[in-house]
N, C-alpha and C positions, 0 to 999 in steps of 0.2 A: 527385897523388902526395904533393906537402905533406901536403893533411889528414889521410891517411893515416899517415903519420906520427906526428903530432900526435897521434890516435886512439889510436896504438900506445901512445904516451908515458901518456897516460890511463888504459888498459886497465892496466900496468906500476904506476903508481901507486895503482889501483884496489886497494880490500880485495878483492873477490872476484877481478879479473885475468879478470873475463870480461864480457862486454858483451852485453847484450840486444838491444840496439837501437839506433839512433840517430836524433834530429831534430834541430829548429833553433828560432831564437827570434831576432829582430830588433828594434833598434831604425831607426827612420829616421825623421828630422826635420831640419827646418831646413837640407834637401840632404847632410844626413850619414846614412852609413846603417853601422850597427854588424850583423854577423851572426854569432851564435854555433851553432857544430857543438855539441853533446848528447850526447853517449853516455850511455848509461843502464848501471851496473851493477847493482849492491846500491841505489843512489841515481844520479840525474839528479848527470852533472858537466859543467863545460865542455871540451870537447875542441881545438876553435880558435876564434882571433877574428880575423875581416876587416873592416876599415876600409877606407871609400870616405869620402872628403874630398868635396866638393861638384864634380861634375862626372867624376867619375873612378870609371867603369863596371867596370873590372876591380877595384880594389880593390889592399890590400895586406894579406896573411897575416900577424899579429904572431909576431915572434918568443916565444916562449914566456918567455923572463927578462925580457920587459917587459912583464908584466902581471903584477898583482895580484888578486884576486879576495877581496874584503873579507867578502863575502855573497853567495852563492846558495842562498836558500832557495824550492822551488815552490810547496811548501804554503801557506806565511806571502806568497809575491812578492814575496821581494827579490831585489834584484840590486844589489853595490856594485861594480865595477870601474872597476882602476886599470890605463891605460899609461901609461909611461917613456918620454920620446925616445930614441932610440938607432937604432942602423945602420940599420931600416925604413925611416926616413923620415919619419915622421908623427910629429908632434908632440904630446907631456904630454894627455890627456885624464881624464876621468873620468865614468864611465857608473854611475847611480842608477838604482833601478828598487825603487817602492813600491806597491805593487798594478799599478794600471793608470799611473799615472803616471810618467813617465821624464822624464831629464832630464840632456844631455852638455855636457859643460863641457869647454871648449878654452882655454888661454888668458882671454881676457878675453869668449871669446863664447858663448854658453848659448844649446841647443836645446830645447824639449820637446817631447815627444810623448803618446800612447796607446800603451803596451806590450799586447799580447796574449799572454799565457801559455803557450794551448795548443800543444802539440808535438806 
């Protein structure tokens, strides 16, 4: 029901206010797994972000004022994003993504991976 939500919030934000489609796109490394919801309107946006910490299968939904989104581009494969600690739980991060190459930064500890684009 969250992500629904969240989706709504996207779509409301959105220039066109109507949504084609939706998928997802993940990173997961180093036992961290980052998953972002897609909505597609006029252009691919992010619609939620779930954060699993190393060992933690459900995850936690970010709240939406603690993320930043520096860069999402599909075309080009970027992706900058920023979270805030705050009432979630999860702690200051930051998720890069340059082509295929990713790479999340916690604190003092740095994961990388292989991002795959397609949605």
């Amino acid at each position: 029901m969250k992500s629904m939500r969240w989706l709504l919030v996207a779509l409301l934000l959105s220039p066109a206010g109507v949504v084609q489609g939706t998928s997802s796109l993940s990173f997961d490394g180093g036992g961290y797994t980052v998953e972002l919801e897609i909505g597609d309107s006029t252009r691919p946006l992010i619609a939620t972000v779930r954060f699993h910490a190393p060992g933690d299968r459900a995850g936690v939904v970010l709240a939406r004022d603690s993320v930043t989104i520096d860069a999402f581009d599909v075309a080009r494969q970027v992706l900058v994003l920023h979270h805030v600690a705050g009432k979630d739980g999860v702690a200051a991060f930051t998720l890069s993504v340059h082509g295929t190459d990713a790479m999340l930064e916690t604190g003092a500890q740095r994961a990388t991976s292989t991002f795959d684009w397609s949605m």
